[in-house]
N, C-alpha and C positions, 0 to 999 in steps of 0.2 A: 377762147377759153370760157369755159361755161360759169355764170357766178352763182358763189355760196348760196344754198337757201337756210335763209335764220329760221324758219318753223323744219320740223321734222315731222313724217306723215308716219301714221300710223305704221304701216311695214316697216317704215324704217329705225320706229321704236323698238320692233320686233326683235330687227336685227341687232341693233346696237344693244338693248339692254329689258329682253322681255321681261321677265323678272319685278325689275322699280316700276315699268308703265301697267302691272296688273291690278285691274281692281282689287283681288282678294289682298294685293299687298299694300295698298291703299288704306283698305277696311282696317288691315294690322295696325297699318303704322298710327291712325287716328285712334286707335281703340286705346292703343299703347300710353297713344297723348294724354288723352281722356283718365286712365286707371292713375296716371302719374299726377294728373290734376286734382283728381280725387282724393288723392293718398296724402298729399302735399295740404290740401285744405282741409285733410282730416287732424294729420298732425297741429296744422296751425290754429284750429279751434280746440284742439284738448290743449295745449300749450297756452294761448291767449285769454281760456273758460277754465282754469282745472278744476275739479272739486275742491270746495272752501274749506280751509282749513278748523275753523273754530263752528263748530257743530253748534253751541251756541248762539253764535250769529244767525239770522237768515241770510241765505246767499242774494246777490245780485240778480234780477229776473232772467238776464240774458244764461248767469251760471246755471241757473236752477234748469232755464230750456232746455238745457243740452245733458244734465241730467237724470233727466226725467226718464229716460228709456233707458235705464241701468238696468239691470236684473233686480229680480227683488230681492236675492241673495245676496245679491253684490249689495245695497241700498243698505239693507238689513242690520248685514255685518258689520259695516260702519255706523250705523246706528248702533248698534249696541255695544261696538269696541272688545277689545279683549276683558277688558273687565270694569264692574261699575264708574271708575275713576277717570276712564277711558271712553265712557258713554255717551251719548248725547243727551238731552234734557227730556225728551220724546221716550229712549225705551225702557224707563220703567212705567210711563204712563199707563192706566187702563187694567194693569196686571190683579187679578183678584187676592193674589197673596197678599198684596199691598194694600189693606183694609184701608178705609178713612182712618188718620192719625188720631191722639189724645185731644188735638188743638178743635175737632170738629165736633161741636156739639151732640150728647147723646139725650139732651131733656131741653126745653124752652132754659135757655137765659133768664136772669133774674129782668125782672120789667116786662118776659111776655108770657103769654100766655099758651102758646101753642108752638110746636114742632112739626115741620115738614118734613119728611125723607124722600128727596128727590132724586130717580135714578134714571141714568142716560146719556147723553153727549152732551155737545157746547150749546148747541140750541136750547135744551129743558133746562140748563144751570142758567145760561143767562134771563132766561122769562121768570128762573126763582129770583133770582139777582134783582129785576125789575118788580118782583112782588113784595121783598122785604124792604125796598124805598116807598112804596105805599101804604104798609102795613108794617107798623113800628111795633108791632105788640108778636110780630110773627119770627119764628129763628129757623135757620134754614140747618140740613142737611144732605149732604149731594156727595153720591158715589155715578161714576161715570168712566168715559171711556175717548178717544179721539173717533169722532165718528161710527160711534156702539152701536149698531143695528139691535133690533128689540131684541134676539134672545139674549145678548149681552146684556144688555138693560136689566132682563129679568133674569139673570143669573146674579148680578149684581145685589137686586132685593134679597133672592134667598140666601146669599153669602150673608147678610148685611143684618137678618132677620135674628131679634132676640136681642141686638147687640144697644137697642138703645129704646125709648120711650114715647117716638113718634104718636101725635094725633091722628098724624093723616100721612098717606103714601104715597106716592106718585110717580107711574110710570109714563117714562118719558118714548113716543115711537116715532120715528122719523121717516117718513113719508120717500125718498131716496133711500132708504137701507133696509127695506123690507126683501129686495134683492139678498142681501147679505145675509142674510139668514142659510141661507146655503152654503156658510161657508164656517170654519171653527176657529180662526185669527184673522187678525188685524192687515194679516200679512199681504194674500194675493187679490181679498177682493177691495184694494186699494193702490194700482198698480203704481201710480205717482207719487204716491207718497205713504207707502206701507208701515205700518204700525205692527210693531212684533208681537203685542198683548193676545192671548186666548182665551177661549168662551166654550161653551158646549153648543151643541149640534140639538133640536129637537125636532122629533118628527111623529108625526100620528103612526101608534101599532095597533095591530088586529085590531086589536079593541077599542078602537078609535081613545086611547088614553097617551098623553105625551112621553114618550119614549128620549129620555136627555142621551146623548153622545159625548162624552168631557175628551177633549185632547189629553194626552199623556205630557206635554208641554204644558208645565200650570207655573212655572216660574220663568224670570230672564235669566238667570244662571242655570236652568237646565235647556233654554234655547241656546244659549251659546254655546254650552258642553253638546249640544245637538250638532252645531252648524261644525263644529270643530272635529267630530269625529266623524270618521266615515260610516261605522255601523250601526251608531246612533241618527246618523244623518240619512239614513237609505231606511230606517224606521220611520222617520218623520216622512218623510217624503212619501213613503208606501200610506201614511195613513194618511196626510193632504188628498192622494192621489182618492183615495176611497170619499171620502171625506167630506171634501172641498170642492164644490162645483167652481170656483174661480181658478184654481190650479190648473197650470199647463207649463211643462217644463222647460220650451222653448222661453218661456216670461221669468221662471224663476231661478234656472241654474244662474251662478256666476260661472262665465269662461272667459275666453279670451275675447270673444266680442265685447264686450266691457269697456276694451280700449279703444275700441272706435267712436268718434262720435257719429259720425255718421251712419254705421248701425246702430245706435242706441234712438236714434229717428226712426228709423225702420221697427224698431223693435216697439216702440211706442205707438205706433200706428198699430200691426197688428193685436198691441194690448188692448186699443180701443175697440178694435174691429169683436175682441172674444170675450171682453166685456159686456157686448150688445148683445153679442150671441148669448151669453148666461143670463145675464137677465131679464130678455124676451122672453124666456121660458113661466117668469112671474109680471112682469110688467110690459104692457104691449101701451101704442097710443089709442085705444080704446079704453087703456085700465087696467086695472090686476086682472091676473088669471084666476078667477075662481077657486080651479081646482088645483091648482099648482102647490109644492110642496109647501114653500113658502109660506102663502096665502092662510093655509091651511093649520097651520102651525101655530102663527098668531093669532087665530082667532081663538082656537082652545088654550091660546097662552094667555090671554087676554083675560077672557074665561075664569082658568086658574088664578090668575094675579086677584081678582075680585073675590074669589072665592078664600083665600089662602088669606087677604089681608082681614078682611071682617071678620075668621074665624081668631085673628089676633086681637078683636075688639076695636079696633082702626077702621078709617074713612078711607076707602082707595079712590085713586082718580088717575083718570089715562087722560096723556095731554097728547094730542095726535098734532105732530107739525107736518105742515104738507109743505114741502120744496119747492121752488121756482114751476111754474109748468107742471104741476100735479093735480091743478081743480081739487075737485072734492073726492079725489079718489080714492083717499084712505079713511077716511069716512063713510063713503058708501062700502067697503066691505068691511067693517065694525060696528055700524050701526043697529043692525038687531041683536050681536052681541051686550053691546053696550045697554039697550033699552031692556033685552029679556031680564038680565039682569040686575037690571037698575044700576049699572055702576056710573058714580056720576065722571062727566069728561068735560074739557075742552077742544074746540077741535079750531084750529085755525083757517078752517076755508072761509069762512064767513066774516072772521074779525078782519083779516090781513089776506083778501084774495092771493091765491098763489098765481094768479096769472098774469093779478100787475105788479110787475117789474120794480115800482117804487118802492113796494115793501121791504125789499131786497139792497143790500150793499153788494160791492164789486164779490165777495169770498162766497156769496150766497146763504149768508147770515138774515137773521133781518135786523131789521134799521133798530135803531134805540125807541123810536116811536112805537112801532108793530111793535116791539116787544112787551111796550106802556101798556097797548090797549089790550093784549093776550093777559099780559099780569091781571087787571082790572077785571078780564072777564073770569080769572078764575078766582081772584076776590070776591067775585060776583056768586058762584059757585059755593066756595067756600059760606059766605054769610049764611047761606039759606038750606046747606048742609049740616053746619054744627050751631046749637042750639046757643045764641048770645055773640054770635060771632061778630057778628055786623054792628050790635052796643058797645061793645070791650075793644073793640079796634079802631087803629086809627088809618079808616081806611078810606081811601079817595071814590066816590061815584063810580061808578063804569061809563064811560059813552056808549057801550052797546046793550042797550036795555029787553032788546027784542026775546022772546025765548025759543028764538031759530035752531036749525039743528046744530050750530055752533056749543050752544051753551047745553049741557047736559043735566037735568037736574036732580 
């Protein structure tokens, strides 16, 4: 009697059970494993990470990770809740309806002497912030935005213009949002962390004169009355789509992809990926594009801003912050703007190199130092712009004395 054999040979897997010994049903059954593994770890990080409850709080970094590739619809609407009471702290930020309050100065304070109106993001408030701790005789003014690329910035002034007593002006341009200008909210060209607020669109016509664009979205109660209906919503949408070089629908609808986190990873890769892609078209690692729409935009906005405040009888001054890894890029394409016209500036390549890292905190702020010596150099600025300034204040030294192209005079 012949004995059992424990391996079974290939034919005779055949026979007994072709089918289970096929690769392609091999390939199934692992795929199978695989999609069930996935599905199971998808469930167990939306359950273990959800969205935090209190919009007020900041979330936990690990919640925020897993967030972050939400739709911007989907982001949005939760920022801005069904209605103001339901809101988060964020969306009424930035919105031009929302002028600076009663509470913000419209003339110098009793004890000073001069008024600043400072317009722009968290960077130009805080370099004002750092300037009225050296200059006790100075009162600040600041309309801004969450990351307000220039023409928000200078939509800002003309909103703002007439409404108070300012000496002096100051626009604020931020060296990473010169991109943004191709865009008309807060919305898509900030895919992580989008800001519902609107701005106008401007671009050189024929005639080489600035041609403004206003969104038809000028409030947060008609963005919400937007997202909420459908043919208001397929308006917005049609005019982002025209509009908005940062818009792509795959980034902004809310669907059902939402609920996955593990596509909202996927989704946030490709946001990076078409973010580069839009703003290559203005910023390459050589520097701006010259001729790019962008570019192009703020220099005769820059231009106007100088032109428009002096005719007010005001000192204007452009404070150009350059970002992490930006050199002197936003200065070389401002600088014969700035000189033809004599508008005096600050420029921070020279005070607070953008290429060392020290000047910089973890958010891409700068340091409270940089900020010292930026104030001082526009202290510096300031004295030798207005006639007594530098007697009547109490204002500290600069350490950068040189009259490089930093300091504009």
């Amino acid at each position: 009697m012949s004995q059992l054999n424990s391996s079974t040979s290939s034919s005779d897997c055949a026979l007994v059970n072709a089918k289970s010994c096929s690769p392609i049903h091999d390939v199934v059954v692992i795929g199978v494993w695989m999609l069930a593994t996935l599905a199971a770890l998808d469930v167990a990080i939306n359950v273990l990470f959800p969205p935090p409850d209190d919009l007020n709080v900041a979330p936990s970094r690990i919640r925020a990770y897993f967030e972050y590739g939400r739709s911007v619809e989907g982001k949005v609407a939760r920022l801005i809740g069904a209605s103001d009471l339901t809101a988060g702290p964020l969306a009424s930020a930035g919105w031009r309806s929302r002028p600076p309050g009663p509470e913000v100065p419209t003339g110098p304070r009793p004890g000073s002497n001069l008024l600043l109106a400072n317009y722009g993001m968290s960077f130009s408030a805080q370099v004002g912030e750092a300037l009225a701790k050296i200059d006790r005789k100075l009162t600040l003014r600041y309309w801004g935005g969450p990351a307000a690329p220039p023409n928000c910035a200078y939509a800002y002034y003309l909103a703002d213009r007439g409404r108070h007593d300012a000496d002096v002006v100051m626009l604020g341009v931020l060296s990473n949002r010169v991109a943004a200008m191709e865009s008309t909210s807060g919305m898509n060209n900030s895919f992580e962390g989008p800001a519902p607020y609107t701005f106008p669109k401007y671009e050189l016509d024929g005639s080489g004169n600035l041609r403004v664009i206003e969104p038809t979205i000028r409030t947060l109660a008609e963005l919400r009355a937007a997202l909420a209906e459908p043919g208001r919503r397929k308006a917005l949408i049609a005019e982002m789509r025209e509009h908005d070089a940062y818009y792509a629908r795959y980034l902004f609808d809310r669907n059902i992809l939402d609920s996955s986190a593990l596509l909202r990873m996927i989704r946030r890769a490709l946001a990076h990926r078409h973010d580069r892609a839009v703003e290559s078209r203005t910023y390459t690692d050589a520097g701006y594009v010259a001729y790019s729409v962008a570019v192009r935009s703020l220099r005769h906005m820059v231009k106007a801003f100088g032109a428009s405040v002096r005719r007010d009888g005001k000192l204007p001054v452009v404070l150009l912050l350059h970002t992490r890894g930006y050199s002197d890029h936003l200065y070389t394409i401002l600088a014969d703007v700035l000189a033809t016209d004599d508008i005096p500036y600050v420029s921070t390549h020279t005070i607070c190199p953008a290429n060392d890292s020290t000047n910089y905190i973890a958010d891409g702020h700068f340091t409270p130092e940089a900020n010292g010596r930026i104030a001082r150099a526009l202290a510096d600025v300031l004295a030798e712009r207005l006639p007594g300034r530098g007697k009547h204040s109490d204002t500290e030294p600069s350490t950068n004395r040189g009259p490089g192209p930093g300091l504009g005079r």
